[in-house]
Backbone as ProteinMPNN parsed JSONL, in Angstrom:
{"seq_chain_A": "XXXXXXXXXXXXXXXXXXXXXXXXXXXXXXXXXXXXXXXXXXXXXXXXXXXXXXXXXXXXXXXXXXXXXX", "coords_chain_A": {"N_chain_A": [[-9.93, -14.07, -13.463], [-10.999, -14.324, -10.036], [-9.352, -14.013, -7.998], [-7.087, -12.96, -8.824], [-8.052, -10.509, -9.135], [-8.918, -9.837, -6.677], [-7.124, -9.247, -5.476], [-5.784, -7.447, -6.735], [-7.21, -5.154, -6.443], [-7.298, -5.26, -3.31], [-3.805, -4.307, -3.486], [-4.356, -1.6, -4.307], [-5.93, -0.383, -2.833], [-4.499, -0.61, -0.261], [-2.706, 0.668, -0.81], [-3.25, 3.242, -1.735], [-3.939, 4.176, 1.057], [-1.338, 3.619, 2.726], [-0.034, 5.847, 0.941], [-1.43, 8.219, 2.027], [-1.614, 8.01, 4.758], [1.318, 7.882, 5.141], [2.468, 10.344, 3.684], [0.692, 12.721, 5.583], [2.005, 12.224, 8.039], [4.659, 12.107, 7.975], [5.215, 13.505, 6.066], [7.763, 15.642, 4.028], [9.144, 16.42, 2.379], [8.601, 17.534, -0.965], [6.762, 16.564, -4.155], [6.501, 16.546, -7.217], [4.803, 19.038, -7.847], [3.304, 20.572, -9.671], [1.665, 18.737, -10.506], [0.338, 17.946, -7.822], [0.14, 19.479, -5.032], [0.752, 18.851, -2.464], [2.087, 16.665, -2.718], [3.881, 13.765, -1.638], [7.692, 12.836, -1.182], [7.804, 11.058, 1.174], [5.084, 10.183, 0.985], [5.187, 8.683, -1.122], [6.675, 6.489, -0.709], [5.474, 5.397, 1.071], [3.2, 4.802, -0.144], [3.934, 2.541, -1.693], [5.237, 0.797, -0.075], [3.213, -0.142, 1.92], [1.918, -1.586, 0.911], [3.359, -3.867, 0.675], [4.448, -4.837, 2.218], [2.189, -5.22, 3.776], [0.873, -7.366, 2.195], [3.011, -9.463, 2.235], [2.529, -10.163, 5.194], [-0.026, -11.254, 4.571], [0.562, -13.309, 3.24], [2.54, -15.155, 4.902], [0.66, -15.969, 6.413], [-0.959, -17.142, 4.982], [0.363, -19.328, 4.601], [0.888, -20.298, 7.221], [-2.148, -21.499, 7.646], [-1.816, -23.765, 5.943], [-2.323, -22.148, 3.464], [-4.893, -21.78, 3.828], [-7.825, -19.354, 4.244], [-9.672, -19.605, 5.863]], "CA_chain_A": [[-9.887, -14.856, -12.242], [-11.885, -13.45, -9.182], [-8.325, -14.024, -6.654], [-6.083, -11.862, -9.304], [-9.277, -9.087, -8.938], [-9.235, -9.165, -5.179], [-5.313, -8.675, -4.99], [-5.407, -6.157, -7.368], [-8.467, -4.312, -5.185], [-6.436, -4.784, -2.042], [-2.819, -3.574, -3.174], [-5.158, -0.23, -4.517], [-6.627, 0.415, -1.492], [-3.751, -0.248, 0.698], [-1.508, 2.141, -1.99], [-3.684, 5.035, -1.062], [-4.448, 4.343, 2.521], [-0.591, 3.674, 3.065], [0.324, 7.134, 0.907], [-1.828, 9.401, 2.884], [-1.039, 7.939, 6.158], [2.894, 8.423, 5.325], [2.085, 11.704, 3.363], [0.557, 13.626, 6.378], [2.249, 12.396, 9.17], [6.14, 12.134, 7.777], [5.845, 14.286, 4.429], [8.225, 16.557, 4.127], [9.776, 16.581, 0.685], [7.675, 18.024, -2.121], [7.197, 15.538, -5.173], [5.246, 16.623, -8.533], [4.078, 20.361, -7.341], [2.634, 20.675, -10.808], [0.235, 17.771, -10.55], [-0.345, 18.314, -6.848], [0.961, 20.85, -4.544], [0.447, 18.034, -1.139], [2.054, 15.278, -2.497], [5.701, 14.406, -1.142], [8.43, 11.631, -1.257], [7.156, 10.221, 2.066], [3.796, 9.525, 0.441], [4.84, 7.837, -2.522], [7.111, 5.384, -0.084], [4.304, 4.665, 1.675], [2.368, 3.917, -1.044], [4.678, 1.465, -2.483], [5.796, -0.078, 0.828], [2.458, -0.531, 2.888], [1.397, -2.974, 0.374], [3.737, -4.949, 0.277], [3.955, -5.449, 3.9], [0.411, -6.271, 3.764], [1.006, -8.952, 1.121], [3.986, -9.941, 3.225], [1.485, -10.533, 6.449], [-0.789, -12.287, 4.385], [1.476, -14.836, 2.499], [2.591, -15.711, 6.253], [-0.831, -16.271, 7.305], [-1.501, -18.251, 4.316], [1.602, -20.19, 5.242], [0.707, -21.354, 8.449], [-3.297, -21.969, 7.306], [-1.663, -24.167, 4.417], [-2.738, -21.686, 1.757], [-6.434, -21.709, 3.593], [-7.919, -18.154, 4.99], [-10.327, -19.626, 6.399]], "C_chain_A": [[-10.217, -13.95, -11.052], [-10.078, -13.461, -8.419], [-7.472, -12.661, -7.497], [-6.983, -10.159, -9.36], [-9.257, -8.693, -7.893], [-7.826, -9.135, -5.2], [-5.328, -7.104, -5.473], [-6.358, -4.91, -6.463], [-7.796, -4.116, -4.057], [-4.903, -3.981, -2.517], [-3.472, -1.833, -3.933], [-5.425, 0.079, -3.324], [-5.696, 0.602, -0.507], [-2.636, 0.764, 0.219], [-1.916, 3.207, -1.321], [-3.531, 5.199, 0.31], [-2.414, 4.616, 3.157], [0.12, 5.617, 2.544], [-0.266, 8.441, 1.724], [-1.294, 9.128, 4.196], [0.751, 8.645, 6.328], [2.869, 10.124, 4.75], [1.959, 12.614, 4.671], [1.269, 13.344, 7.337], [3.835, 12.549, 9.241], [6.601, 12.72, 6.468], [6.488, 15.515, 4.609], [8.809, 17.64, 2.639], [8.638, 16.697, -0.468], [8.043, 17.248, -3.194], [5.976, 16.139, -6.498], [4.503, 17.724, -7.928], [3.252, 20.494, -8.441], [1.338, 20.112, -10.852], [-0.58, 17.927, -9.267], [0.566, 18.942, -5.772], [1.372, 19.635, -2.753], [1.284, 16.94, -1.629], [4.075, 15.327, -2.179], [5.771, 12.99, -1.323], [7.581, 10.723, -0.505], [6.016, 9.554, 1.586], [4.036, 8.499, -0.453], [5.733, 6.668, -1.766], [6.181, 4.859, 0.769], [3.435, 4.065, 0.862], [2.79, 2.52, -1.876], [4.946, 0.389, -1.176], [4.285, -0.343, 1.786], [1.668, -1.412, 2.182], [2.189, -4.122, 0.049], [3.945, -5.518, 1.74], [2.889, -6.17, 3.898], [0.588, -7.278, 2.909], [1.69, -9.941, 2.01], [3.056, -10.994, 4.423], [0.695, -12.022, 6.117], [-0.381, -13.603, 3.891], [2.077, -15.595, 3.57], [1.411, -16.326, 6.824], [-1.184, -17.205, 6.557], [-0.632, -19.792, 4.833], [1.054, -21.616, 6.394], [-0.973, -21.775, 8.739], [-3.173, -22.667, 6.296], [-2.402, -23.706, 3.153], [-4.34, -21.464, 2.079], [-6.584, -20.444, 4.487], [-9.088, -18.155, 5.855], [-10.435, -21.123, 7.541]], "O_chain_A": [[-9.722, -12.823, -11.056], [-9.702, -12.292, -8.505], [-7.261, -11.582, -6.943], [-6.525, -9.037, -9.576], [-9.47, -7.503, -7.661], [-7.654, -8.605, -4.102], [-5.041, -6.047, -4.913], [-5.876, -3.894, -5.964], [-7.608, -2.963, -3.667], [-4.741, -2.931, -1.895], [-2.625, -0.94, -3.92], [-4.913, 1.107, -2.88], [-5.736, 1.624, 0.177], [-1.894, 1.468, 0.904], [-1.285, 3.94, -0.56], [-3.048, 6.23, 0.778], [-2.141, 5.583, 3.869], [0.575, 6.425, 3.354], [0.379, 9.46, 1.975], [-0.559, 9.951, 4.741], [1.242, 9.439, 7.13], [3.273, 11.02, 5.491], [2.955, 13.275, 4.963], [1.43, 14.4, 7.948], [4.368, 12.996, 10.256], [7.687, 12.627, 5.895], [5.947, 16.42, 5.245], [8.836, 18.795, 2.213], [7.871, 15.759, -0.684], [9.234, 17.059, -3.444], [4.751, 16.026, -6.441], [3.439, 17.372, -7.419], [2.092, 20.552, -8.031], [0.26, 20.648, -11.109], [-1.806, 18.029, -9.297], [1.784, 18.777, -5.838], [2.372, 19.913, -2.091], [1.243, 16.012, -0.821], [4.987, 16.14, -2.326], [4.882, 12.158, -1.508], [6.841, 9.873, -1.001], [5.939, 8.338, 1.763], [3.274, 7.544, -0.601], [5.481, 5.601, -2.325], [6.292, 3.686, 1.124], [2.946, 2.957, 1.077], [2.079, 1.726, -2.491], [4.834, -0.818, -1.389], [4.654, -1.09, 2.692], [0.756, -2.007, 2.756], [1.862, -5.091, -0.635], [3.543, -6.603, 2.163], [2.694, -7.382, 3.989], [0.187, -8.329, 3.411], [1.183, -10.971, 2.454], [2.986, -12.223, 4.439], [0.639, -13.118, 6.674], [-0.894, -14.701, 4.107], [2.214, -16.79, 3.307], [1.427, -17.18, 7.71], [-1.716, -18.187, 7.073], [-1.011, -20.883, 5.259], [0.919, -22.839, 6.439], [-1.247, -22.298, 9.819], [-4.084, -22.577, 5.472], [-2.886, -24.348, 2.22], [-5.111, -21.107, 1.189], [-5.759, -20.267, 5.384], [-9.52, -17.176, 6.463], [-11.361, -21.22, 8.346]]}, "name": "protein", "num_of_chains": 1, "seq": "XXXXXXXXXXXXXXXXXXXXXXXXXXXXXXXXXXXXXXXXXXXXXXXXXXXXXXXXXXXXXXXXXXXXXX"}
């Protein structure tokens, strides 16, 4: 189904975009030095939480467009 392809495409893209953003600007805590020497707590809560916000946003928006995005 093309809709369960473009979700899955957006919470990817906003995963990364949200872990680097929280990564560099509030990482402090070192997470998995082994695998990568940069990556920290902060990142991986960003990566988990800036997509679901964004889902959040959009399931509101669908809301009040009864379900239409356009």
């Amino acid at each position: 189904d093309k809709k369960i392809t473009l979700i899955l495409i957006h919470f990817s893209v906003w995963s990364d975009v949200g872990g680097i953003f929280a990564g560099r600007f509030f990482g402090k805590d070192s997470f998995a030095k082994s695998i990568s020497p940069s990556k920290t707590m902060q990142g991986i809560y960003g990566a988990v939480g800036l997509p679901v916000i964004v889902s959040i946003v959009f399931w509101f928006i669908g809301q009040e467009g009864n379900g239409q995005y356009t």
